[in-house]
C-alpha atoms as a printed R data frame, in Angstrom:
    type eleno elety resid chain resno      x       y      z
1   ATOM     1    CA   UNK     A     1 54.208 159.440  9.996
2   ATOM     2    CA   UNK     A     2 56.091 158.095 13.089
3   ATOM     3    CA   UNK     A     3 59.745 157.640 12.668
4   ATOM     4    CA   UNK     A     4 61.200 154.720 14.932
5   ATOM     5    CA   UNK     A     5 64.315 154.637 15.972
6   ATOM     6    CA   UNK     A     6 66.159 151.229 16.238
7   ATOM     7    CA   UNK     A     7 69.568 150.340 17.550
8   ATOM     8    CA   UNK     A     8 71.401 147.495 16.002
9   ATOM     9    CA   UNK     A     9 71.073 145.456 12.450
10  ATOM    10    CA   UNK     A    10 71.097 141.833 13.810
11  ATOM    11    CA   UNK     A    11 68.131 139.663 13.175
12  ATOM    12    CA   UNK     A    12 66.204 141.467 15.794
13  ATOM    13    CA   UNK     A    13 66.576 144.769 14.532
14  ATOM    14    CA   UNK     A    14 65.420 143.984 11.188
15  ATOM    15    CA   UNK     A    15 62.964 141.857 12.594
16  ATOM    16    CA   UNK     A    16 61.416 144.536 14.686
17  ATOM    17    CA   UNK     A    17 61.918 146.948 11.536
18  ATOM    18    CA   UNK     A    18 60.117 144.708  9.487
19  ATOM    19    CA   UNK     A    19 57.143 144.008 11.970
20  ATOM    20    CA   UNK     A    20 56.694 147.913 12.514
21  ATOM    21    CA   UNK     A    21 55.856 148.111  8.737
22  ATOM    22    CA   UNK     A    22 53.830 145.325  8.711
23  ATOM    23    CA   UNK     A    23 51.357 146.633 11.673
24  ATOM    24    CA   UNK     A    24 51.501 150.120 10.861
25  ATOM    25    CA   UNK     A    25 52.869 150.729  7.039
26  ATOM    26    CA   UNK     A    26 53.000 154.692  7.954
27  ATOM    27    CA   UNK     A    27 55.423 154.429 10.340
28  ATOM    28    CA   UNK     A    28 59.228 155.137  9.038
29  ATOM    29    CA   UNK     A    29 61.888 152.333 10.424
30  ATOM    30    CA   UNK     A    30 65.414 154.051 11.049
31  ATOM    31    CA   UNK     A    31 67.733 151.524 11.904
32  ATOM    32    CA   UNK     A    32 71.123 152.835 13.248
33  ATOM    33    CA   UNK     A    33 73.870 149.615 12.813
34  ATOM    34    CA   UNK     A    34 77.463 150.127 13.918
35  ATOM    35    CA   UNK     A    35 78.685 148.694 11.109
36  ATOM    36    CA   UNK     A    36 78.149 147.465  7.142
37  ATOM    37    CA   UNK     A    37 76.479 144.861  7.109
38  ATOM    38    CA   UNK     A    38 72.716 144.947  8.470
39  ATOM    39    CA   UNK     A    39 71.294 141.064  8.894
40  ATOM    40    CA   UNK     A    40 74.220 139.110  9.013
41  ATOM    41    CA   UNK     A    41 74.249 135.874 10.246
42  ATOM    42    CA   UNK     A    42 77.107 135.685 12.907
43  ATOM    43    CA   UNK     A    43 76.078 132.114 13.332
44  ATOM    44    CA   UNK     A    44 76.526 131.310  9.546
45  ATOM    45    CA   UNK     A    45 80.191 131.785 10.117
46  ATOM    46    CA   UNK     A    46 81.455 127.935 10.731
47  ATOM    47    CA   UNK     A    47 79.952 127.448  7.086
48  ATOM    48    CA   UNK     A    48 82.080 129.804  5.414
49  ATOM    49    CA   UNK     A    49 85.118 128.896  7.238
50  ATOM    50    CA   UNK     A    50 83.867 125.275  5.910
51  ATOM    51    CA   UNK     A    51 83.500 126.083  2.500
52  ATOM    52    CA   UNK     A    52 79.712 125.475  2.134
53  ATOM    53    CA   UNK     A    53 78.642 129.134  1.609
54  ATOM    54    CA   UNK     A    54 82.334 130.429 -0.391
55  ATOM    55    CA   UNK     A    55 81.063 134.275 -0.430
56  ATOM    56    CA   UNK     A    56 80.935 135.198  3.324
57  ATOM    57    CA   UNK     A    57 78.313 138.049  1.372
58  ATOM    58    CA   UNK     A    58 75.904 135.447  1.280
59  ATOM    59    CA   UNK     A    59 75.629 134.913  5.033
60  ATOM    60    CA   UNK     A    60 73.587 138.232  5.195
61  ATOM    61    CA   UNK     A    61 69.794 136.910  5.411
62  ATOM    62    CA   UNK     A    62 69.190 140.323  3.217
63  ATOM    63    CA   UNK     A    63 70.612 142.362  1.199
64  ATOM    64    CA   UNK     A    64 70.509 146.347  1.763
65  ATOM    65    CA   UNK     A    65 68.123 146.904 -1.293
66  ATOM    66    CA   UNK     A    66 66.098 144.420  0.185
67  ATOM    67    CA   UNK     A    67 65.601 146.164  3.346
68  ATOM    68    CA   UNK     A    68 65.011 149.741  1.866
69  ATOM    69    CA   UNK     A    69 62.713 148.113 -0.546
70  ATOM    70    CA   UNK     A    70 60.635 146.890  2.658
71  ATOM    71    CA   UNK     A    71 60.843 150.430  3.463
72  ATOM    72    CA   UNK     A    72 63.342 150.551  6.139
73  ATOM    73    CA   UNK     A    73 65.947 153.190  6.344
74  ATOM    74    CA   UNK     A    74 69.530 152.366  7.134
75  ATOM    75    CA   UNK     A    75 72.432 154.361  8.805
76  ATOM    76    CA   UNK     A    76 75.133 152.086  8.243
77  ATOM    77    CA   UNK     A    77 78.800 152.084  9.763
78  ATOM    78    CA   UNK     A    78 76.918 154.977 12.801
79  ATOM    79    CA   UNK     A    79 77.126 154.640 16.424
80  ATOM    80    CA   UNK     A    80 74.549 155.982 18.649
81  ATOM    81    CA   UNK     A    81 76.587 158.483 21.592
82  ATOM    82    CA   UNK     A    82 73.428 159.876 23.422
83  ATOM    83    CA   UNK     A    83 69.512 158.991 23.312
84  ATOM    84    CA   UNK     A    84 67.785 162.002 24.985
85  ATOM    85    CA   UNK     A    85 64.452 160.572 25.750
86  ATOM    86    CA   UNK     A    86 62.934 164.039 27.122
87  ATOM    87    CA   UNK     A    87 63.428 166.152 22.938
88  ATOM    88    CA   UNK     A    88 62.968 162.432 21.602
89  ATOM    89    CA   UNK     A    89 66.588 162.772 19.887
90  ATOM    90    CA   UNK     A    90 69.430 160.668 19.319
91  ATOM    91    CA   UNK     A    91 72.739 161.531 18.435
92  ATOM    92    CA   UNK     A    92 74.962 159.795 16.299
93  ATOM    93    CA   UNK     A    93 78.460 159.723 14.426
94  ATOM    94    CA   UNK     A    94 78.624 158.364 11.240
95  ATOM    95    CA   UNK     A    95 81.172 158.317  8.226
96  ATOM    96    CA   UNK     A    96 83.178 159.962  8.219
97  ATOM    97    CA   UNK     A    97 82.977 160.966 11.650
98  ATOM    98    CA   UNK     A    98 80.008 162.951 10.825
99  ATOM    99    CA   UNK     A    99 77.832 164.004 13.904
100 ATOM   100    CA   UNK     A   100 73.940 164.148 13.232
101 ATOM   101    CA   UNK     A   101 71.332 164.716 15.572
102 ATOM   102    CA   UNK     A   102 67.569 162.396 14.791
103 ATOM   103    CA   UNK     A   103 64.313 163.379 16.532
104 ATOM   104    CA   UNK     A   104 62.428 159.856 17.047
105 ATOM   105    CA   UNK     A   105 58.580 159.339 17.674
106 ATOM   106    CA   UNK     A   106 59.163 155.765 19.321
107 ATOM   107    CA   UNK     A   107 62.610 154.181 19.974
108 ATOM   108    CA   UNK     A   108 63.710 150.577 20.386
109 ATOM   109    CA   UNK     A   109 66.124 149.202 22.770
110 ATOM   110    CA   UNK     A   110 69.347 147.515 20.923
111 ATOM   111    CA   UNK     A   111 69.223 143.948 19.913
């Protein structure tokens, strides 16, 4: 197994999540997102403000268990502080402040 490291949940984190599975379904998709809610649509905004989509929940394109049940692995609410490419690690904090070090086989660049 090959863990891959992605920064960021937007649609092109997920997207390159997703597309990792689908080419190689051994590797394991780690996406690190700053915040809660991976695959939200930023651009979806104007329609809740609008009324058209009342639950600004439903702007998210997926839900979490929809991801893990794709098989990708989330870190929610953690920031990357280092990527050391030479020991293939990256450090992060997550809650609650929690530092964690990750050894990666391949890493993305953030969306």
């Amino acid at each position: 197994m090959t863990r891959l490291v992605i920064v960021g949940g937007s649609d092109a984190g997920i997207s390159a999540g997703l597309r990792a599975r689908q080419v190689d379904p051994a590797v394991e998709p780690l996406l690190v997102v700053a915040d809660a809610y991976p695959n939200f649509s930023i651009c979806g905004i104007p329609y809740h403000v609008s009324g058209d989509v009342p639950d600004w929940r439903d702007l998210a394109h997926r839900t979490r268990d929809d991801l893990a049940a794709a098989g990708l692995d989330l870190r929610l609410d953690t920031t990357v502080r280092s990527i050391d490419p030479a020991s293939r690690t990256v450090t992060v904090t997550g809650p609650p402040g929690r530092e964690e070090t990750i050894g990666y086989g391949r890493l993305t660049p953030r969306d």
